[in-house]
BALOBA-1460 file (C-alpha; in Angstrom, 3 decimals):
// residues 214
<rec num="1" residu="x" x="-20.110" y="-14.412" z="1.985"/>
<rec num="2" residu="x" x="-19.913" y="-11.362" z="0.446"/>
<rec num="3" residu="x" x="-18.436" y="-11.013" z="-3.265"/>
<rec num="4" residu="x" x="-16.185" y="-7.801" z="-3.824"/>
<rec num="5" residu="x" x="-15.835" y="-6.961" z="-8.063"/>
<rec num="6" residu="x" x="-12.807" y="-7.988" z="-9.513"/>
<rec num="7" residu="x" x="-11.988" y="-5.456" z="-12.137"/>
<rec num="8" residu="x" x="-8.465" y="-3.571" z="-11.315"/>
<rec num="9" residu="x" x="-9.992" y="-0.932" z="-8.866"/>
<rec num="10" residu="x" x="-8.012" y="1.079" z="-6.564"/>
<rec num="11" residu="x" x="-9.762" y="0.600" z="-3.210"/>
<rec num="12" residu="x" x="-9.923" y="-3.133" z="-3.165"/>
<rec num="13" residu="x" x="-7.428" y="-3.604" z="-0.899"/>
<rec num="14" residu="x" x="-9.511" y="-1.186" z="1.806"/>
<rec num="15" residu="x" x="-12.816" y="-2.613" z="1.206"/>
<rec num="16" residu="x" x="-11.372" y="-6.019" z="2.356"/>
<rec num="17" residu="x" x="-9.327" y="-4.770" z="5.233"/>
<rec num="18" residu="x" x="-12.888" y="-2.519" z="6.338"/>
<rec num="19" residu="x" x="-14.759" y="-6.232" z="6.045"/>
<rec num="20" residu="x" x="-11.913" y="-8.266" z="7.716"/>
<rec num="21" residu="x" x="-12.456" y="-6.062" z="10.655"/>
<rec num="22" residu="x" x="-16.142" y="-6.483" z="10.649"/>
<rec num="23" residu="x" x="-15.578" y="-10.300" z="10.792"/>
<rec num="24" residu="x" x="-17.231" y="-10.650" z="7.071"/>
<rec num="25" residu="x" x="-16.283" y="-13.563" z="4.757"/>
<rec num="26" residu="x" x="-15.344" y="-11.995" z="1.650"/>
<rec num="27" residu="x" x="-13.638" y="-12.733" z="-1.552"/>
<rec num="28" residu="x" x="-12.488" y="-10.672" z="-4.975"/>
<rec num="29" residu="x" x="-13.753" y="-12.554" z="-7.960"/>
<rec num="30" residu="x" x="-14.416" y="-11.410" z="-11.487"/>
<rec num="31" residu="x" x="-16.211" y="-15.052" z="-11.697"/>
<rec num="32" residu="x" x="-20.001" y="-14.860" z="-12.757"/>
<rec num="33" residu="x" x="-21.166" y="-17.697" z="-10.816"/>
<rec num="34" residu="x" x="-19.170" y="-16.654" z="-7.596"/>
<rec num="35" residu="x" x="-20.884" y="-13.450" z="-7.522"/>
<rec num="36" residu="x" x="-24.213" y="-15.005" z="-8.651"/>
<rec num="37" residu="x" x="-24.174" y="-17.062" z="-5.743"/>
<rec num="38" residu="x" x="-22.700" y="-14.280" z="-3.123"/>
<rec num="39" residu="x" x="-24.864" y="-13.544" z="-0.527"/>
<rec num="40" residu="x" x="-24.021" y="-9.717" z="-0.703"/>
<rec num="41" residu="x" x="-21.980" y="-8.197" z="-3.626"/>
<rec num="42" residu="x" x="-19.361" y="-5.315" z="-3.314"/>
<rec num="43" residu="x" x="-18.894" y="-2.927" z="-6.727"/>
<rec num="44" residu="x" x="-15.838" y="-0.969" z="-5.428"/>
<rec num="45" residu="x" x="-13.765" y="1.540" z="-7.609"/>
<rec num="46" residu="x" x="-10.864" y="3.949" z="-7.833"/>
<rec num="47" residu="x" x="-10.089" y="4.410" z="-11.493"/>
<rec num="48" residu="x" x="-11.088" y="5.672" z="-14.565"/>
<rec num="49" residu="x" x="-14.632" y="5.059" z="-15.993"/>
<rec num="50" residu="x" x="-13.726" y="3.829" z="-19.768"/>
<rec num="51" residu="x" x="-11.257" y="1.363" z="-18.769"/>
<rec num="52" residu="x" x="-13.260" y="0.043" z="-15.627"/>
<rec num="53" residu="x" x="-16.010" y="-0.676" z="-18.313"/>
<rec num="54" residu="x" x="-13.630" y="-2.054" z="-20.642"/>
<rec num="55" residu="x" x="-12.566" y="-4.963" z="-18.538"/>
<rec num="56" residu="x" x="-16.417" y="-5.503" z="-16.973"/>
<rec num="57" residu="x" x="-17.536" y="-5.860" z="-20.705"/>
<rec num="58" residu="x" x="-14.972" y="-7.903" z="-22.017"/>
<rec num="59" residu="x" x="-15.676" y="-10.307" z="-19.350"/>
<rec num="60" residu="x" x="-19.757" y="-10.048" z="-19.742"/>
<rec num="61" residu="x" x="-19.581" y="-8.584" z="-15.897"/>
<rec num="62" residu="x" x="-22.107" y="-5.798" z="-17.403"/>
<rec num="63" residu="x" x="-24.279" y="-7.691" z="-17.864"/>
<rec num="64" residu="x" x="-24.227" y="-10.271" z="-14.328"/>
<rec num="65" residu="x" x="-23.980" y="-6.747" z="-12.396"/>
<rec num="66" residu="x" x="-27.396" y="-5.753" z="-14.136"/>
<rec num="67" residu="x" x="-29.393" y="-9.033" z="-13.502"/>
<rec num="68" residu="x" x="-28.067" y="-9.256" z="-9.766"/>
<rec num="69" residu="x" x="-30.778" y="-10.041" z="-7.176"/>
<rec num="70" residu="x" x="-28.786" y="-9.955" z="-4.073"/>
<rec num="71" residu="x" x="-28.188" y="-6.765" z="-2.116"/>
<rec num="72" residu="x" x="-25.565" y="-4.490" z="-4.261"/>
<rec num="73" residu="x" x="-23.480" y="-1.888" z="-3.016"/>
<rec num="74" residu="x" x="-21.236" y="0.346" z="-5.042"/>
<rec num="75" residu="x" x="-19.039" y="2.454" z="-4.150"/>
<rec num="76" residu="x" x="-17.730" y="5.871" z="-5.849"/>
<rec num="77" residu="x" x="-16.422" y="5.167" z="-9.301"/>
<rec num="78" residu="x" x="-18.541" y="1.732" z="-8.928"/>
<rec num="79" residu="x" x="-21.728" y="3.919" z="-8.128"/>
<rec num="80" residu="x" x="-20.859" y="5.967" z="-10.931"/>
<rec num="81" residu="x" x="-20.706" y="3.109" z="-13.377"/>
<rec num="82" residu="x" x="-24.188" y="1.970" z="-12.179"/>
<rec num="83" residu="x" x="-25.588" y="4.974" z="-13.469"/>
<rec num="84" residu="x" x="-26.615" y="5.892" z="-17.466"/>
<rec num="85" residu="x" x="-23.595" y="7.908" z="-18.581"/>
<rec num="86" residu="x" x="-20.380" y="9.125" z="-17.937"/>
<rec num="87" residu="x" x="-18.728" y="12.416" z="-19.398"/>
<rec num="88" residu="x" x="-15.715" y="10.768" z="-18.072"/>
<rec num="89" residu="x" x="-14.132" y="8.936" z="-21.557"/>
<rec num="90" residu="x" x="-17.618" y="9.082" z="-22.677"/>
<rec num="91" residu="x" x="-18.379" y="5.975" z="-21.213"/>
<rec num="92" residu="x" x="-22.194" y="4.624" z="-21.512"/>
<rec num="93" residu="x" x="-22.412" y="2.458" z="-18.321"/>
<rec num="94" residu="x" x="-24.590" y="0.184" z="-16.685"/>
<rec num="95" residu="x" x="-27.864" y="1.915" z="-16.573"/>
<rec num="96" residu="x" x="-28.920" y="0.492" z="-13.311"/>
<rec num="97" residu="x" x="-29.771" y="4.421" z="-11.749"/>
<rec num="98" residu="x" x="-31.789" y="6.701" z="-13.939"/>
<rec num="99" residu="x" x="-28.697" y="9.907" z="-14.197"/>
<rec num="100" residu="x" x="-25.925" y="10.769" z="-15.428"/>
<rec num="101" residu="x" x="-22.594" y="11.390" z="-14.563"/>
<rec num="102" residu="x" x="-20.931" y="14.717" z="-15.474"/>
<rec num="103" residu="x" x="-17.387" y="16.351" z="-14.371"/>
<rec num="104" residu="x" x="-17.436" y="19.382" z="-11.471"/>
<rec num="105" residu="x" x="-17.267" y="23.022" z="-13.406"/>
<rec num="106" residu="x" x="-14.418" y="24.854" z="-12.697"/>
<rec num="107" residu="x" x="-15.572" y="27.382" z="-10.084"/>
<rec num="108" residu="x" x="-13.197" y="30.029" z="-8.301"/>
<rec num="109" residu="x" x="-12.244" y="29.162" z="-4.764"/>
<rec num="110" residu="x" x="-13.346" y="25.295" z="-5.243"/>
<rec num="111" residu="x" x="-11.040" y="22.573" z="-5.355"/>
<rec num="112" residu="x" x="-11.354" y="19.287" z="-7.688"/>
<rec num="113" residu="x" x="-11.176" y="17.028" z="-7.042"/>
<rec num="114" residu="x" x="-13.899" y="17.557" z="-4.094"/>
<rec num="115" residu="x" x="-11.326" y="15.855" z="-1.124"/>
<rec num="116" residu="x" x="-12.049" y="15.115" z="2.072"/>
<rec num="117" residu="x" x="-14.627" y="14.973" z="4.746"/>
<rec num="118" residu="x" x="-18.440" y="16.694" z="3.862"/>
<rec num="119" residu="x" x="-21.734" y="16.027" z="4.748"/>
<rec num="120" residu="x" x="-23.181" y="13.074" z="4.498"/>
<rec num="121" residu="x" x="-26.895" y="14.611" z="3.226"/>
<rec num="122" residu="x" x="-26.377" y="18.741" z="4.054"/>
<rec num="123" residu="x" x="-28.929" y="18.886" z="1.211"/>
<rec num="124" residu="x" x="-31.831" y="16.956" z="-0.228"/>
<rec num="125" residu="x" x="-33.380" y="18.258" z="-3.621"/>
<rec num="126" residu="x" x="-37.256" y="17.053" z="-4.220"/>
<rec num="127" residu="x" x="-39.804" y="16.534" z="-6.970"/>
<rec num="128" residu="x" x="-40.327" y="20.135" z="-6.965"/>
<rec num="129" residu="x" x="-36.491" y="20.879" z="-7.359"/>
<rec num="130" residu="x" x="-37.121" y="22.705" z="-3.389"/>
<rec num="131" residu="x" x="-33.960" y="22.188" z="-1.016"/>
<rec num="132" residu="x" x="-34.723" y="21.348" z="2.302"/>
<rec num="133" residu="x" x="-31.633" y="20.668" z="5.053"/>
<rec num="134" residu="x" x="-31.201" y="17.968" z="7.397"/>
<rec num="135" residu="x" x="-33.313" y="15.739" z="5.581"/>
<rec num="136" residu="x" x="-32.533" y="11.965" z="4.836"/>
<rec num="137" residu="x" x="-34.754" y="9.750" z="2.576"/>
<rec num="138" residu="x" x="-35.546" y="6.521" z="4.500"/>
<rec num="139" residu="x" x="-33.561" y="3.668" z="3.324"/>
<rec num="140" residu="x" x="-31.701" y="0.589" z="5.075"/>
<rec num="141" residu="x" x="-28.426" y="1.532" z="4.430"/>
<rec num="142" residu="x" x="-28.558" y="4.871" z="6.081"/>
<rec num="143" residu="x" x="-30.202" y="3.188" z="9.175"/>
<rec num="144" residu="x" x="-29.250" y="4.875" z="12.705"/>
<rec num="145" residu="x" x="-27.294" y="8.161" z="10.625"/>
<rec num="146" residu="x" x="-27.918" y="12.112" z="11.107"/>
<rec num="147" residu="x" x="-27.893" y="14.253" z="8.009"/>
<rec num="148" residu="x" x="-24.558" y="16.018" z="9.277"/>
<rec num="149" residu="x" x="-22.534" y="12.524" z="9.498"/>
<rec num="150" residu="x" x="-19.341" y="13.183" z="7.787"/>
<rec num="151" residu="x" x="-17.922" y="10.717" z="5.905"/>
<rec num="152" residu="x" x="-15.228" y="10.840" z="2.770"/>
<rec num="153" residu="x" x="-15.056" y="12.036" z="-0.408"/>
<rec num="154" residu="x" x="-12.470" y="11.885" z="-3.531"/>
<rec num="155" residu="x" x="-13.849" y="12.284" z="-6.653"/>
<rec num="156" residu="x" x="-14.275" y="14.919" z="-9.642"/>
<rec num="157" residu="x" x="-17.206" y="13.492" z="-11.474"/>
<rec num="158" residu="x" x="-20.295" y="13.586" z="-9.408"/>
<rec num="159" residu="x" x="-23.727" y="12.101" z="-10.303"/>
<rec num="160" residu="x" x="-26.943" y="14.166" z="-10.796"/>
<rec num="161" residu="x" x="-29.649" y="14.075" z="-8.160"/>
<rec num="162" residu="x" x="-32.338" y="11.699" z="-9.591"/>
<rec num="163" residu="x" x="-35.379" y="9.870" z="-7.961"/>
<rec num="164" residu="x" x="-33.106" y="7.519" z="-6.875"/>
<rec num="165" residu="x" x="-30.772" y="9.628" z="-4.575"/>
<rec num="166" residu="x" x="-31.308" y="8.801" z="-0.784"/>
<rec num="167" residu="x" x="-28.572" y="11.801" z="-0.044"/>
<rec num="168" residu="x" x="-27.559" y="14.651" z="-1.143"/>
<rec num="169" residu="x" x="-24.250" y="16.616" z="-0.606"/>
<rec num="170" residu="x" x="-23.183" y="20.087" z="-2.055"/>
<rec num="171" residu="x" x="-19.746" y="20.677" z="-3.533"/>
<rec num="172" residu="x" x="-19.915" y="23.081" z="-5.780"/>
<rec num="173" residu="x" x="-23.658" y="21.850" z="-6.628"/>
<rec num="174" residu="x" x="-25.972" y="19.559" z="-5.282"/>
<rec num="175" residu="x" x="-24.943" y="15.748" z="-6.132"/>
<rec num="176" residu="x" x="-26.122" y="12.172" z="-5.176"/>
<rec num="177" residu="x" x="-23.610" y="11.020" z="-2.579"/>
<rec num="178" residu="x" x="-25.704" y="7.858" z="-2.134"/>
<rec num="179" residu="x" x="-28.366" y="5.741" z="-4.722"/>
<rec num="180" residu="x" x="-30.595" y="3.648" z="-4.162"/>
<rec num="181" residu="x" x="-32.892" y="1.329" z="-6.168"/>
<rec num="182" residu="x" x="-34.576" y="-2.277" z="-6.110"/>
<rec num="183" residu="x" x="-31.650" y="-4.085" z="-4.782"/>
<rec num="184" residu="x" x="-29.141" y="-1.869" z="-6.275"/>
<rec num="185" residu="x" x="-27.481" y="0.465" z="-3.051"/>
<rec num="186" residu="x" x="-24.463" y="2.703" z="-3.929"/>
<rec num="187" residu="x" x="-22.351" y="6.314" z="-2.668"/>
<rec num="188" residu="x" x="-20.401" y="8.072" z="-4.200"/>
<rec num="189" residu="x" x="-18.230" y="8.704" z="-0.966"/>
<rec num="190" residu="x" x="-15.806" y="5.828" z="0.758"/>
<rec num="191" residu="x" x="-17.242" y="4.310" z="3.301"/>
<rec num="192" residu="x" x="-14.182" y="1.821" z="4.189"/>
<rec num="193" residu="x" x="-12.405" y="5.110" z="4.618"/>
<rec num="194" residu="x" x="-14.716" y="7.056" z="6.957"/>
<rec num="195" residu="x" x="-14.105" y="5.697" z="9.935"/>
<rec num="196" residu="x" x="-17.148" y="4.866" z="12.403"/>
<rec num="197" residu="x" x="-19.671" y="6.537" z="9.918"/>
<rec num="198" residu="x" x="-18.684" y="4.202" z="6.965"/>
<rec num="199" residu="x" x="-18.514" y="1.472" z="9.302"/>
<rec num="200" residu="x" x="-22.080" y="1.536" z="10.326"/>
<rec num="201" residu="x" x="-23.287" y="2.120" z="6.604"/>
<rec num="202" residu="x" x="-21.047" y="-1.131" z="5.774"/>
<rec num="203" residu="x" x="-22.593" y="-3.326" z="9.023"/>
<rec num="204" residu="x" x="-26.118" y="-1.623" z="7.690"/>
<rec num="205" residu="x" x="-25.053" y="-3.117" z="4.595"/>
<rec num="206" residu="x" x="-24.352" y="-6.288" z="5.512"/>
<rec num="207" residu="x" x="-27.631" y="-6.570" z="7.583"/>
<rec num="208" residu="x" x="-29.753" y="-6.065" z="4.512"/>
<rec num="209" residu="x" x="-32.048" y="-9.021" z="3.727"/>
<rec num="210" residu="x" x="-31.242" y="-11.166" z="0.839"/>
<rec num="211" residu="x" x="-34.644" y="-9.659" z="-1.039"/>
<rec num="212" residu="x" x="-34.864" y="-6.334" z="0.587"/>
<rec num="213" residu="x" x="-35.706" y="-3.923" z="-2.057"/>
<rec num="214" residu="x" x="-36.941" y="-6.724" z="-4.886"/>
């Protein structure tokens, strides 16, 4: 069974619709033990990044999301809140990826929010700060993907590339549009909305190992 976060997100209602087509078991729950004992946990989000942490902390949901062992996947404003910081409400957030989150400059000619279809991984940043294009770091929940796979994108607070990005996609500047770390997966796009892409990252997803990554 797979345990989606209960905690007044937008997208919800399409992450369980996306599943229900897959054939997953899944249920919302803001209950410790029910996500404790999930095999797979879902950290959605649509909202804003202050109030999202609000209701996780009053709840002690911080601090279960943290200590998870199962395979996590979050997903945009859920990824976001897995990271160290966000300019957004200047929220401090869950610390589970090593960057920060910061809103996109204003730049002539480009749109923010950043809306629609892009690249999955158009670029991928290394140590040395090089660029180098149609690259994807290895990880299980990109199995079987090309570095052009669109998929979908609403958001206008990215997150900084960091050791943990397994793709990169530039808007306006390179950002992570997918995390990885331990146990912890997450991207910043919508998988449940991008169609046959997103559907393969979600079955990848669900065919992760209870103690890949640990």
């Amino acid at each position: 069974m797979i345990a989606i976060v209960k905690y007044n997100a937008g997208n919800i209602g399409s992450v369980t619709n996306a599943l229900n087509r897959l054939g997953v078991e899944n249920k919302v729950t803001d209950d410790p033990a029910e996500l404790q004992n999930a095999d797979k946990v879902i950290f959605p989000g649509v909202g804003e990044a202050g109030t999202a942490m609000k209701y996780l902390k009053d709840r002690g949901l911080d601090e279960v999301i943290k200590n998870l062992k199962q395979p996590v996947l979050g997903i945009c404003l859920g990824m976001q809140l897995m990271c160290n910081h966000s300019e957004e409400g200047d929220t401090e957030c869950l610390r589970i990826f090593d960057t920060d989150v910061k809103m996109f400059p204003e730049t002539s000619g480009m749109k923010v929010p950043h809306m629609g279809w892009n690249s999955l991984n158009n670029e991928f940043r290394l140590g040395n700060n090089e660029h180098r294009n149609k690259q994807i770091q290895n990880s299980k929940l990109l199995v079987s993907l090309t570095s052009d796979s669109d998929v979908y994108y609403v958001h206008s607070y990215y997150a900084d590339v960091c050791e943990n990005s397994i793709a990169v996609c530039d808007y306006i500047l390179p950002f992570s549009s997918a995390l990885q770390k331990d146990n912890f997966y997450a991207t910043q796009f919508h998988p449940e909305k991008s169609a046959g892409i997103g559907e393969q990252i979600l079955e990848n997803f669900i065919k992760i190992p209870a103690n890949a990554g640990i």
